[in-house]
Every structure is written in structure tokens, then in C-alpha cells.
C-alpha positions as CSV (number, residue, x, y, z in Angstrom):
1,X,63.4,129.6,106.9
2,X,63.0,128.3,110.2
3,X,65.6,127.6,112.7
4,X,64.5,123.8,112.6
5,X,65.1,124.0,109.1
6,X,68.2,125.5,109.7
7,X,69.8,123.3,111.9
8,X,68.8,120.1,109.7
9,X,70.3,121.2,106.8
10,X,73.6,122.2,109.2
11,X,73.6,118.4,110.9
12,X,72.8,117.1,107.3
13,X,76.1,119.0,105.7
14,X,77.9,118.0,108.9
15,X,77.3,114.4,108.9
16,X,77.8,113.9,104.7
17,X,81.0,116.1,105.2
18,X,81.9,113.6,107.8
19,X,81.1,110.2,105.9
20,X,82.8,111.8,103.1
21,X,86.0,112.4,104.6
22,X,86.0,108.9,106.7
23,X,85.7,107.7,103.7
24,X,88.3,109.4,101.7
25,X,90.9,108.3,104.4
26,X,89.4,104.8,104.2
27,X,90.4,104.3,100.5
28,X,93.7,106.1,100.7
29,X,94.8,104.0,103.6
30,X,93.5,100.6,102.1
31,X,95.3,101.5,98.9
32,X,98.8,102.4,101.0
33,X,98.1,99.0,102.7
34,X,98.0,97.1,99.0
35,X,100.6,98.8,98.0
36,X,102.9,97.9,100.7
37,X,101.8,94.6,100.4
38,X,102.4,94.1,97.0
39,X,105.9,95.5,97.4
40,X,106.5,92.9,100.2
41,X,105.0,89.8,97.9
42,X,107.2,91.1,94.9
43,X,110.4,90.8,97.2
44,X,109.5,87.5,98.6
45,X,109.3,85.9,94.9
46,X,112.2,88.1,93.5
47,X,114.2,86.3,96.6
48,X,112.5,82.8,95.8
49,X,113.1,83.1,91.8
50,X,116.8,84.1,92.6
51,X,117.4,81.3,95.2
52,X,115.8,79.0,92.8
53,X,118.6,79.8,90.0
54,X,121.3,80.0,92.1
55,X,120.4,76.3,93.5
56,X,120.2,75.3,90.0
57,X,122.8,77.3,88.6
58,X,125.8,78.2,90.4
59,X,127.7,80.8,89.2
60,X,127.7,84.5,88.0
61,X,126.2,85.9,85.1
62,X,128.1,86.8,81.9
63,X,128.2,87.4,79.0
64,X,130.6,85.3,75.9
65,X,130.0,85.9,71.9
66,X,126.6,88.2,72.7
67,X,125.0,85.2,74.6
68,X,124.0,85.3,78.5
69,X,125.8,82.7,80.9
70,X,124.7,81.9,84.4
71,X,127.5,79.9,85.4
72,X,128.8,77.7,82.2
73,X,125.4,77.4,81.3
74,X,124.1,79.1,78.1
75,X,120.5,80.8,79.4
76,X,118.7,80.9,76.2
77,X,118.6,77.3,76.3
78,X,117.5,77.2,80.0
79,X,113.9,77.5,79.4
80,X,112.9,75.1,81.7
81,X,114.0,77.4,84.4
82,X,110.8,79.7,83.1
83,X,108.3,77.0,83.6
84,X,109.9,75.9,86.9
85,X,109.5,79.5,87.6
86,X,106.5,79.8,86.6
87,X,104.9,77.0,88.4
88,X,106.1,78.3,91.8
């Protein structure tokens, strides 16, 4: 083997061990990134669902004769509070 040789297959090893790890750090960052993201869009609509029901239905939760309560309201029958939701 020539030194030509050589040195081609060294740059080629180099350069695929270098797109290789750019790439590697690409996809870990990207998926840290949507991650974070999704974490900060789950918040928002956990806040936005919870001002919703409060605004609609003052009061805390509780519970009378194994039936939830938000407020005096009995929230089996609140399903209208899920499709509200739900069109948000």
C-alpha cells in the first residue's frame, strides 16, 4: 500500500467519523429541544384547561357520597366541560 493510499483511507475515516458524530449531536440536541418544548406546550394547556374550570366552576374539588364536586357542581354531569376542553 502506497502512502497515497494510505492517507485516503485516513481523510476518508476522518471525515465519516466526523459527519457521524455531527450528526449524533444533531439528533440528540433536536430531540432535547422537542422535548423541552413539549413540556412547555403541556404546561401552557394544563394552565389554560385549569383557568377554564375555575372560570366556570368556582370552587374546590371534593368529594360527597363517592361522587367528584368542583364547587357545588357534580362533575360527572359536567361533560360539556370535556368538549369545551377539547375544542380549545
Amino acid at each position: 500500500m502506497g502512502i497515497r493510499i494510505k492517507l485516503l483511507i485516513f481523510v476518508t475515516v476522518v471525515f465519516v467519523f466526523g459527519v457521524v458524530s455531527v450528526g449524533s449531536f444533531s439528533i440528540y440536541r433536536i430531540y432535547n429541544e422537542v422535548i423541552n418544548s413539549s413540556h412547555e406546550k403541556l404546561n401552557s394547556d394544563l394552565k389554560l384547561g385549569q383557568a377554564f374550570l375555575n372560570e366556570k366552576l368556582p370552587g374546590e374539588w371534593s368529594t360527597h357520597d363517592g361522587s367528584l364536586y368542583k364547587g357545588n357542581e357534580k362533575w360527572q354531569a359536567l361533560r360539556y366541560v370535556f368538549r369545551r376542553l377539547l375544542k380549545l
